[in-house]
Structure formats: C-alpha cells, structure tokens
PDBQT receptor file of N, H, CA, C and O in Angstrom, charges set to zero:
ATOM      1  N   UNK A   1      -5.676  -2.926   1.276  1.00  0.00    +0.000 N 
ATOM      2  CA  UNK A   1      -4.749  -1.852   1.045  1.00  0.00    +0.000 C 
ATOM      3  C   UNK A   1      -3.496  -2.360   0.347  1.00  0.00    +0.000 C 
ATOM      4  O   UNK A   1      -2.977  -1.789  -0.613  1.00  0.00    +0.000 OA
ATOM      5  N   UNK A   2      -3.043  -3.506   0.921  1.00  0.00    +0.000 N 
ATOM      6  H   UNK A   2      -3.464  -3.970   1.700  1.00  0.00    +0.000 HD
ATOM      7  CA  UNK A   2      -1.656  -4.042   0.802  1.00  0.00    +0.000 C 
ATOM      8  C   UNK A   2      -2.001  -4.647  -1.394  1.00  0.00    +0.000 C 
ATOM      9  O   UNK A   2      -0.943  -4.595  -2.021  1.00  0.00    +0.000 OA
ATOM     10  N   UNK A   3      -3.009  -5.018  -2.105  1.00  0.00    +0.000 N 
ATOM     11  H   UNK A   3      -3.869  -5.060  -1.596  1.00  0.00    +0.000 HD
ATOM     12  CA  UNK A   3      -3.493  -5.438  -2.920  1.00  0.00    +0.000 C 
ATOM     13  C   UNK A   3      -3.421  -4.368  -3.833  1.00  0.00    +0.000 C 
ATOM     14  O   UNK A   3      -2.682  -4.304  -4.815  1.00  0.00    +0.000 OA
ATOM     15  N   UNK A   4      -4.622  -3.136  -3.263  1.00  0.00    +0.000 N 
ATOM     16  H   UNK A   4      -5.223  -3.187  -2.465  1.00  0.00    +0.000 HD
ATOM     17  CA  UNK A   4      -4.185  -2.121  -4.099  1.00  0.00    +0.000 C 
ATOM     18  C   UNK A   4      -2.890  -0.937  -4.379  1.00  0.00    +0.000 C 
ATOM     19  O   UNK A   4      -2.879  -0.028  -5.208  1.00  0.00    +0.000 OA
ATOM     20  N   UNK A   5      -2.133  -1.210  -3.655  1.00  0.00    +0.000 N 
ATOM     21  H   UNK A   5      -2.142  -1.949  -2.981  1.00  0.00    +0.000 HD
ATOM     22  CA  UNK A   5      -0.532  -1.045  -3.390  1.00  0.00    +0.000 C 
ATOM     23  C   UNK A   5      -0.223  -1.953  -4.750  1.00  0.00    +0.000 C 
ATOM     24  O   UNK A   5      -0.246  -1.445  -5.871  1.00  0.00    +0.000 OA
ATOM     25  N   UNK A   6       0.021  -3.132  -4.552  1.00  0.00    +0.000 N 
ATOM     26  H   UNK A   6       0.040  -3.544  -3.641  1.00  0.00    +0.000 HD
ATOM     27  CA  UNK A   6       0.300  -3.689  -5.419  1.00  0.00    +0.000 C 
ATOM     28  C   UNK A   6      -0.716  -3.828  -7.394  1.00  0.00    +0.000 C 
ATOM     29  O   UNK A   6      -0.216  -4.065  -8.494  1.00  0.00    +0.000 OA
ATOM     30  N   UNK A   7      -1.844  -3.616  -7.098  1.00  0.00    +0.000 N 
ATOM     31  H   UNK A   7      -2.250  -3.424  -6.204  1.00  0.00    +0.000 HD
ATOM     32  CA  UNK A   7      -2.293  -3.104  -8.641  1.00  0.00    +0.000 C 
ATOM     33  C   UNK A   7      -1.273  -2.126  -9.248  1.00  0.00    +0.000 C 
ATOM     34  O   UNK A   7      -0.699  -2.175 -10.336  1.00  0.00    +0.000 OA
ATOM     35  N   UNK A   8      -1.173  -0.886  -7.882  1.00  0.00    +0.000 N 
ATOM     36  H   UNK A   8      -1.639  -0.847  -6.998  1.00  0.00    +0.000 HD
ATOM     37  CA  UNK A   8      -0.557  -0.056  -8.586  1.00  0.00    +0.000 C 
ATOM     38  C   UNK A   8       0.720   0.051  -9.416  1.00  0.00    +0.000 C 
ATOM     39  O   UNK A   8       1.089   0.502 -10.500  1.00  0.00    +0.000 OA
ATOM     40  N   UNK A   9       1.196  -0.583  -8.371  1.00  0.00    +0.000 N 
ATOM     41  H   UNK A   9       0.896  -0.949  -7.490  1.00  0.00    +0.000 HD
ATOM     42  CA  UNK A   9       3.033  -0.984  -9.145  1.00  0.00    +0.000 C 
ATOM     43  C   UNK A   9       2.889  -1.764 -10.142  1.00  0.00    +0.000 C 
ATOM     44  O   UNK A   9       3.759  -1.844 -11.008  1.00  0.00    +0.000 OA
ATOM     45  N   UNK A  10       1.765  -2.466 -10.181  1.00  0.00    +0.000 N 
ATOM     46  H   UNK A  10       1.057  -2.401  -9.478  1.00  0.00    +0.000 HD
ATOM     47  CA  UNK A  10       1.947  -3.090 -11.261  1.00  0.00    +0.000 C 
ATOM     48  C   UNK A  10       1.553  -2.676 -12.881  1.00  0.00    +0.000 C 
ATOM     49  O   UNK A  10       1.853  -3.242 -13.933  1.00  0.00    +0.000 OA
ATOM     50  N   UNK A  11       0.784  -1.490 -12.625  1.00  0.00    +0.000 N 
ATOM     51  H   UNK A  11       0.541  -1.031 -11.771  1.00  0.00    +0.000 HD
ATOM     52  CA  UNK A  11       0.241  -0.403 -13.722  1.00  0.00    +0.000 C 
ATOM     53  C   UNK A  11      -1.064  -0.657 -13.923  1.00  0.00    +0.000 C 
ATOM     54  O   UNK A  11      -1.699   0.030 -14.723  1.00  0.00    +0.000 OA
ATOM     55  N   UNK A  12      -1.886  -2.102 -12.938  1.00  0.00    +0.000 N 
ATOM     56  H   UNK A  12      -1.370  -2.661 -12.288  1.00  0.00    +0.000 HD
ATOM     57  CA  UNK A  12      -2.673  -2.699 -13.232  1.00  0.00    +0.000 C 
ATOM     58  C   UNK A  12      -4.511  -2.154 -12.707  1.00  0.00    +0.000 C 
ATOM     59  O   UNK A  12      -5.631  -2.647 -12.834  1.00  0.00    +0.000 OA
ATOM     60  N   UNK A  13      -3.894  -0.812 -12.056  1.00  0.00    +0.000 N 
ATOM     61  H   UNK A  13      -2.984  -0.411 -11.953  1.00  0.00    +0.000 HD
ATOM     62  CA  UNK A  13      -5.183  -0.475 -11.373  1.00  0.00    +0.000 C 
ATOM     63  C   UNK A  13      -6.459   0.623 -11.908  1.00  0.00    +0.000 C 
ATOM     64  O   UNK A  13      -7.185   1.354 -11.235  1.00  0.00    +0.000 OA
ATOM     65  N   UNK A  14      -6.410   0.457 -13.029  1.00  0.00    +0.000 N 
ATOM     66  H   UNK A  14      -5.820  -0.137 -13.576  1.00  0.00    +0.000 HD
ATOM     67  CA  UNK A  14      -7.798   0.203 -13.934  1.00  0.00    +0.000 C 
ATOM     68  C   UNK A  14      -8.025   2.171 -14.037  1.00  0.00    +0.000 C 
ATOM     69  O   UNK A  14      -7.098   2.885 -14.419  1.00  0.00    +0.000 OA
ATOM     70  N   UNK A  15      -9.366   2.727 -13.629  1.00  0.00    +0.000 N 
ATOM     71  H   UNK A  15     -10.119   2.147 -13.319  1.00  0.00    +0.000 HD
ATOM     72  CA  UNK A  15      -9.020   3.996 -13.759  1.00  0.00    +0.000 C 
ATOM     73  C   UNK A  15      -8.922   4.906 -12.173  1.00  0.00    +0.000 C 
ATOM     74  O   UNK A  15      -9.337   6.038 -11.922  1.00  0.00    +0.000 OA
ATOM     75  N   UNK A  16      -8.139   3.814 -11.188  1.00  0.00    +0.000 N 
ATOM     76  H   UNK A  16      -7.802   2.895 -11.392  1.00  0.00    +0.000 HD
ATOM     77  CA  UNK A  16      -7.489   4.796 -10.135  1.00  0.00    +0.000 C 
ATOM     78  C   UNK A  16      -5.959   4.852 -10.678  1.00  0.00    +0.000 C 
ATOM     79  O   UNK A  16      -5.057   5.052  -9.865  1.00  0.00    +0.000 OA
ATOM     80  N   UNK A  17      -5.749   4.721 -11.687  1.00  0.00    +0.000 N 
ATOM     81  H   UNK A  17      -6.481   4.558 -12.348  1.00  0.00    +0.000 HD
ATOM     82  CA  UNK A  17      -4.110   3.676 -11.497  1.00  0.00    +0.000 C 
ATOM     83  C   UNK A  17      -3.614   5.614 -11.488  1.00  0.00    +0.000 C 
ATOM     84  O   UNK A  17      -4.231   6.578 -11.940  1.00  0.00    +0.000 OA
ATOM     85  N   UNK A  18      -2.265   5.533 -10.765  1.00  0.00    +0.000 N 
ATOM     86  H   UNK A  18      -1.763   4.750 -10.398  1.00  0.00    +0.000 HD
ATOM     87  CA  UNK A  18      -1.311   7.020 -10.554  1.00  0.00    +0.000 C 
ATOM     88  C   UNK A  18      -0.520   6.965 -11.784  1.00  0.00    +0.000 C 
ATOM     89  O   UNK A  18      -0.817   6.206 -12.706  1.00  0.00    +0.000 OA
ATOM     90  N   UNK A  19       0.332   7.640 -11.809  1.00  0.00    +0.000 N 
ATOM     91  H   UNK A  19       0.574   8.257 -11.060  1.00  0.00    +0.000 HD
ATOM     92  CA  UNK A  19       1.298   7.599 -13.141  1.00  0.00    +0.000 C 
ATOM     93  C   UNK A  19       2.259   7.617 -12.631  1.00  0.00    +0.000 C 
ATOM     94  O   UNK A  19       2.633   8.541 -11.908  1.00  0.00    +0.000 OA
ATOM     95  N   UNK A  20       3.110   6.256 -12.966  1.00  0.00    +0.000 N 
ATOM     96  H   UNK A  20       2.806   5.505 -13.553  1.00  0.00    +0.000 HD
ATOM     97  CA  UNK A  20       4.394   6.099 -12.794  1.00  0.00    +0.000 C 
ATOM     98  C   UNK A  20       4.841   5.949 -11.364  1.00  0.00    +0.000 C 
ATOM     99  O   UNK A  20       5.755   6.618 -10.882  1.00  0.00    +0.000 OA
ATOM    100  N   UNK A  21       4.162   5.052 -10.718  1.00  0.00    +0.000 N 
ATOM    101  H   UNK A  21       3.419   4.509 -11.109  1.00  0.00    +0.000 HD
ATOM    102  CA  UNK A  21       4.654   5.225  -9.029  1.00  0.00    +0.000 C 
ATOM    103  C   UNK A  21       5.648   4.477  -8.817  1.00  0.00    +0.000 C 
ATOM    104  O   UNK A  21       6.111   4.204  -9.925  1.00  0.00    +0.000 OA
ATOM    105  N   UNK A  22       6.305   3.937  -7.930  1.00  0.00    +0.000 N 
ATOM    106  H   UNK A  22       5.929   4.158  -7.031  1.00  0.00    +0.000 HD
ATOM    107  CA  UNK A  22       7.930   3.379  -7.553  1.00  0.00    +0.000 C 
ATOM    108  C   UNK A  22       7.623   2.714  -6.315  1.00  0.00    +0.000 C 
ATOM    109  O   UNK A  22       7.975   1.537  -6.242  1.00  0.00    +0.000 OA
ATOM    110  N   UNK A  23       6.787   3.447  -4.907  1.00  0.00    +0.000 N 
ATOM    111  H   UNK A  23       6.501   4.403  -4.967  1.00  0.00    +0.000 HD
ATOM    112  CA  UNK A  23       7.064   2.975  -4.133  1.00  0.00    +0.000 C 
ATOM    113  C   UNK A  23       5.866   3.214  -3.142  1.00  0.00    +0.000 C 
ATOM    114  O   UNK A  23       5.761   4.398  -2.824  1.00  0.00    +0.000 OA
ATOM    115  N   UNK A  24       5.296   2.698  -2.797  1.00  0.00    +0.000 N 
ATOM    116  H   UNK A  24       5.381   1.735  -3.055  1.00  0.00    +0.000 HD
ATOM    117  CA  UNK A  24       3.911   2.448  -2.094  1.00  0.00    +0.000 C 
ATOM    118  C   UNK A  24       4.099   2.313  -0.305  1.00  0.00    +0.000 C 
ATOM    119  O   UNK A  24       5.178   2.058   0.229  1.00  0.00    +0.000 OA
ATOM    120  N   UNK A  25       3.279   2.461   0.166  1.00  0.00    +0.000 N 
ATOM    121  H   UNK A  25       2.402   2.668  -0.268  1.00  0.00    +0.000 HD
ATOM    122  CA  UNK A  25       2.952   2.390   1.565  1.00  0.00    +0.000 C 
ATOM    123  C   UNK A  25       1.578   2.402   2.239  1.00  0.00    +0.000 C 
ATOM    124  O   UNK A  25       0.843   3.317   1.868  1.00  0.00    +0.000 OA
ATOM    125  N   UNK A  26       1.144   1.655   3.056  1.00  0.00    +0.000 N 
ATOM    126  H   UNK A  26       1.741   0.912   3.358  1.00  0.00    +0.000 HD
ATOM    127  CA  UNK A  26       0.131   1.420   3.760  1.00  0.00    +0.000 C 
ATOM    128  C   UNK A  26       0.362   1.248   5.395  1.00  0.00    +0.000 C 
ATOM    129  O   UNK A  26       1.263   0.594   5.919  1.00  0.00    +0.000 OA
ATOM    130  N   UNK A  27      -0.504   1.873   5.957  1.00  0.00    +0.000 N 
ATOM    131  H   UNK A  27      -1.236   2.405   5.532  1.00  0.00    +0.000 HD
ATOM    132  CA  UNK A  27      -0.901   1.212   7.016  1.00  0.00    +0.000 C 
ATOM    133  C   UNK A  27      -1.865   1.144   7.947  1.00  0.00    +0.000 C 
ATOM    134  O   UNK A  27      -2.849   1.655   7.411  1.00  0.00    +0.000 OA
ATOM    135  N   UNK A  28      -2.148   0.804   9.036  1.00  0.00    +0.000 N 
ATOM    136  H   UNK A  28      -1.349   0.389   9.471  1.00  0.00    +0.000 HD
ATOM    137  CA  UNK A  28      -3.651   0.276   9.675  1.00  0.00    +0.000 C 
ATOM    138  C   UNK A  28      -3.967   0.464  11.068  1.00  0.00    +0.000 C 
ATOM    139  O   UNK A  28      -3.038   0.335  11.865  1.00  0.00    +0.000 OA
ATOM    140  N   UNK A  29      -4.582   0.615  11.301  1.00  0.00    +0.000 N 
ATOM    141  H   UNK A  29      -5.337   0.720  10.653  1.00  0.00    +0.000 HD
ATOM    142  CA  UNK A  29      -4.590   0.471  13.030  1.00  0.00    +0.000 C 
ATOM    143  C   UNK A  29      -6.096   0.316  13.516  1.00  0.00    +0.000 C 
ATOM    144  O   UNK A  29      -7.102   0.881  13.087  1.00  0.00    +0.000 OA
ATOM    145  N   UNK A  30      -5.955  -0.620  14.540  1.00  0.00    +0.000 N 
ATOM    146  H   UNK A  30      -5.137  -1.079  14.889  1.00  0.00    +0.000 HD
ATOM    147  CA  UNK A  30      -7.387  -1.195  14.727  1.00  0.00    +0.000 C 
ATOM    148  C   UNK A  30      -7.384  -1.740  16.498  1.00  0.00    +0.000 C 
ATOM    149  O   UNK A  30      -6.288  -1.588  17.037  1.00  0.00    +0.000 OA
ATOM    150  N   UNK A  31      -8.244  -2.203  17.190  1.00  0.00    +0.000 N 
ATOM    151  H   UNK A  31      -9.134  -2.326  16.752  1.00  0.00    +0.000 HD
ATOM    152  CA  UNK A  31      -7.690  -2.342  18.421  1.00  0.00    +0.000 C 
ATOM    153  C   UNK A  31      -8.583  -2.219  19.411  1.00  0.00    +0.000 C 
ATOM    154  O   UNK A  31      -9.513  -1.757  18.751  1.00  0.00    +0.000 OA
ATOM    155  N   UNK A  32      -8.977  -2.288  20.469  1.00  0.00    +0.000 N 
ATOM    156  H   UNK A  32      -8.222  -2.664  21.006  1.00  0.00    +0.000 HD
ATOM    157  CA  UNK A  32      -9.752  -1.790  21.850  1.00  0.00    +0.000 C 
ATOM    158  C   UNK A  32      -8.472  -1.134  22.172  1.00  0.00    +0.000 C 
ATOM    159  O   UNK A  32      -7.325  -1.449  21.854  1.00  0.00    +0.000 OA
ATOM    160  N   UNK A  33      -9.015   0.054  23.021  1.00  0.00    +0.000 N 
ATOM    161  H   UNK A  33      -9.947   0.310  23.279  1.00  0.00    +0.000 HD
ATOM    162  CA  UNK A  33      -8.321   0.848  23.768  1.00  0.00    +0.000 C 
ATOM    163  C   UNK A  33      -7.280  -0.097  24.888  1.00  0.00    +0.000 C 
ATOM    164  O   UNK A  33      -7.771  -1.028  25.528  1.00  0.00    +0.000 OA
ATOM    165  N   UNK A  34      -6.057   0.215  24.997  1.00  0.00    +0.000 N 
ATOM    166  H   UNK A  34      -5.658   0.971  24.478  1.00  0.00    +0.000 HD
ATOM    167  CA  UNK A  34      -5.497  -0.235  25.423  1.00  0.00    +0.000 C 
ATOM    168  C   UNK A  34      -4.505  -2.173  25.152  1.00  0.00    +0.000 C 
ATOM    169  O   UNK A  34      -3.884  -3.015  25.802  1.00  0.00    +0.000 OA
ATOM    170  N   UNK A  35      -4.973  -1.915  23.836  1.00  0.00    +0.000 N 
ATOM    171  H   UNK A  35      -5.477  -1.231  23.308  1.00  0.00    +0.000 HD
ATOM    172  CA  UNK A  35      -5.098  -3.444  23.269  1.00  0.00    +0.000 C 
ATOM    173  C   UNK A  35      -4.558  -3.413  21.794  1.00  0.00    +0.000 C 
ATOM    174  O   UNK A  35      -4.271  -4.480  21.251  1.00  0.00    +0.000 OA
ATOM    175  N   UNK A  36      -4.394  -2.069  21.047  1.00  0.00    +0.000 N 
ATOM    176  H   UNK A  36      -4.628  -1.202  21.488  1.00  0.00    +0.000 HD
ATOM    177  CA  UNK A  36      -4.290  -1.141  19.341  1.00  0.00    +0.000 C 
ATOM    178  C   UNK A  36      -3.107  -2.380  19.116  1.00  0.00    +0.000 C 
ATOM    179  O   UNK A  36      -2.372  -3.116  19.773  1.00  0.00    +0.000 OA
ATOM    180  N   UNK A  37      -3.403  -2.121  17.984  1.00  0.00    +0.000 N 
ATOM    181  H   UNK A  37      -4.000  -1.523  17.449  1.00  0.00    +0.000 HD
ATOM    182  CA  UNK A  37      -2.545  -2.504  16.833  1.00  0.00    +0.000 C 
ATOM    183  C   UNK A  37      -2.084  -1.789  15.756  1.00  0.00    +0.000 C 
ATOM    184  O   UNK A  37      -2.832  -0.895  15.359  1.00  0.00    +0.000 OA
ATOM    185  N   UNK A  38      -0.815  -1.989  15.055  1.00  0.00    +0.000 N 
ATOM    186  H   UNK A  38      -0.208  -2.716  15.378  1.00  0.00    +0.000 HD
ATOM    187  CA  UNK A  38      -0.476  -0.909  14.161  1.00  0.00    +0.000 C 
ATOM    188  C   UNK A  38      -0.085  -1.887  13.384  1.00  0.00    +0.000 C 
ATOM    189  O   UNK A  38      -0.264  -3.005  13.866  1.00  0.00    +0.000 OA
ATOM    190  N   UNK A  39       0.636  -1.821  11.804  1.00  0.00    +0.000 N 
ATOM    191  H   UNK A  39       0.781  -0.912  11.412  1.00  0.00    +0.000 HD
ATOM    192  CA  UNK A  39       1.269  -2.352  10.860  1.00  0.00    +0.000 C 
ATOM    193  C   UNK A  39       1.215  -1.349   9.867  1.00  0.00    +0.000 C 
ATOM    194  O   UNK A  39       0.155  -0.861   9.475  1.00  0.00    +0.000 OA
ATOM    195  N   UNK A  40       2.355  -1.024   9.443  1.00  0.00    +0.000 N 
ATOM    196  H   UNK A  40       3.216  -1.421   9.761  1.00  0.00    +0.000 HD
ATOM    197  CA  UNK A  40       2.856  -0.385   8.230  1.00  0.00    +0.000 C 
ATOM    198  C   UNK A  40       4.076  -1.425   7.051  1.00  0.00    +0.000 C 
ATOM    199  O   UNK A  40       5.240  -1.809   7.162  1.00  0.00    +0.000 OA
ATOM    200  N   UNK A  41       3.141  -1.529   6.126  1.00  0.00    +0.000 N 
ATOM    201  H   UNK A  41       2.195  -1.216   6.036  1.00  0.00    +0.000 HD
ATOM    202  CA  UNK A  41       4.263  -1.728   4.544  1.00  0.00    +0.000 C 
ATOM    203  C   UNK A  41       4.667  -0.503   3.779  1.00  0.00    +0.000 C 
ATOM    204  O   UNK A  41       4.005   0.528   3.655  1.00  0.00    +0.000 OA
ATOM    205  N   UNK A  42       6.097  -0.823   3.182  1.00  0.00    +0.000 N 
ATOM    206  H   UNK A  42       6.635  -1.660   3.283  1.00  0.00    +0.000 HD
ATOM    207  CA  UNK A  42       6.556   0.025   2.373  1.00  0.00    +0.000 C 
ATOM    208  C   UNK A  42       6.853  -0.593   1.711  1.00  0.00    +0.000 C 
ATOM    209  O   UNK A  42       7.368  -1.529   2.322  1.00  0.00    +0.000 OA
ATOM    210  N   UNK A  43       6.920  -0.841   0.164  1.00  0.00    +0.000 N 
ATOM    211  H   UNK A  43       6.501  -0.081  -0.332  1.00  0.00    +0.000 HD
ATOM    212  CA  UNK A  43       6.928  -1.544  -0.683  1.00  0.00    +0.000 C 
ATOM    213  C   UNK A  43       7.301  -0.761  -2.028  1.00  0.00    +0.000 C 
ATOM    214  O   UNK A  43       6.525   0.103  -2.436  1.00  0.00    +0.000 OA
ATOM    215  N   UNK A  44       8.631  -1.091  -2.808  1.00  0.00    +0.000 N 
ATOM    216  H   UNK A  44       9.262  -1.793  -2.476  1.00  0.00    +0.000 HD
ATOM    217  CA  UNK A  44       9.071  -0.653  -3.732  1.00  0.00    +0.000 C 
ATOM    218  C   UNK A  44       8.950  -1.411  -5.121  1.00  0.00    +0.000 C 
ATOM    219  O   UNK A  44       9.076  -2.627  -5.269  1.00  0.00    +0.000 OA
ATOM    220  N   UNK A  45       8.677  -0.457  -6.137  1.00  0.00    +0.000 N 
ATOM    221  H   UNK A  45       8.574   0.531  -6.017  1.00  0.00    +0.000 HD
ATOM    222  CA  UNK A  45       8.807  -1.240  -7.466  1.00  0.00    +0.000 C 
ATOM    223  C   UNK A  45       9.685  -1.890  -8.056  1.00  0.00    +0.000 C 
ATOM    224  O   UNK A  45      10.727  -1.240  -8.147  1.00  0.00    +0.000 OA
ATOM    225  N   UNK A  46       9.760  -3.364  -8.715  1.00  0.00    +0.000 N 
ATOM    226  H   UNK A  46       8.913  -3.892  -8.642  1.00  0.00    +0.000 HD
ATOM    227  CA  UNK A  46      11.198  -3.749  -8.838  1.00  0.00    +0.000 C 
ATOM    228  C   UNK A  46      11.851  -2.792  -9.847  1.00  0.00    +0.000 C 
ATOM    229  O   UNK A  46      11.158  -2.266 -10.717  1.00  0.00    +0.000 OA
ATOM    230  N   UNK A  47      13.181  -2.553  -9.751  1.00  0.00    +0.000 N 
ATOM    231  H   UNK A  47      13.745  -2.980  -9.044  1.00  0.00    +0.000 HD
ATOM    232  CA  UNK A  47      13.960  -1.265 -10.676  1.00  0.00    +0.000 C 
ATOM    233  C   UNK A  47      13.615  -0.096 -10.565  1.00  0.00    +0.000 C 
ATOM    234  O   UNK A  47      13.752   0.836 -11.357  1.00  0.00    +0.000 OA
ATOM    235  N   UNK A  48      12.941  -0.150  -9.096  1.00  0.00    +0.000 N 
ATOM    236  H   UNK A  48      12.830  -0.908  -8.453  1.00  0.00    +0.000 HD
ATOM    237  CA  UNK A  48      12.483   1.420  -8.886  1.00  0.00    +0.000 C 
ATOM    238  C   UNK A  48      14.094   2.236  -8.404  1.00  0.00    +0.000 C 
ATOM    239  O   UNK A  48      14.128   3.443  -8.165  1.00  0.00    +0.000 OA
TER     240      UNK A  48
C-alpha cells in the first residue's frame, strides 16, 4: 500500500496513476481477536 502511495506521488503509477494527487494515505489492520493491530500513513507530496 505504502509503495503504491508512493508511485502515485510520484506520477509514476503506470495506468492506475490519479491526476495530480498531493497527499496519500493508507492503512491496515490485521490481528487475532483481542491481539489487532492498526497503522495508518499520511503522506504528502513534496510542494504539495
């Protein structure tokens, strides 16, 4: 996720790429019950 976040900003992501994005976000969650995990990135374009 965190990879194709970054194709994107970079203009580099072939024919998913968005038009003109600035600022990206991902995140995940995975876990046994009682055990989860979370992580979220937010990640901006430089001169965004």
């Amino acid at each position: 996720m965190l990879y194709e976040m970054y194709l994107q900003l970079q203009g580099r992501a072939g024919a998913r790429q968005l038009k003109d994005p600035r600022i990206g976000m991902t995140h995940n969650l995975g876990g046994a019950p009682a055990m989860n995990v979370c992580s979220v990135a937010i990640i901006g374009a430089q001169g965004a």
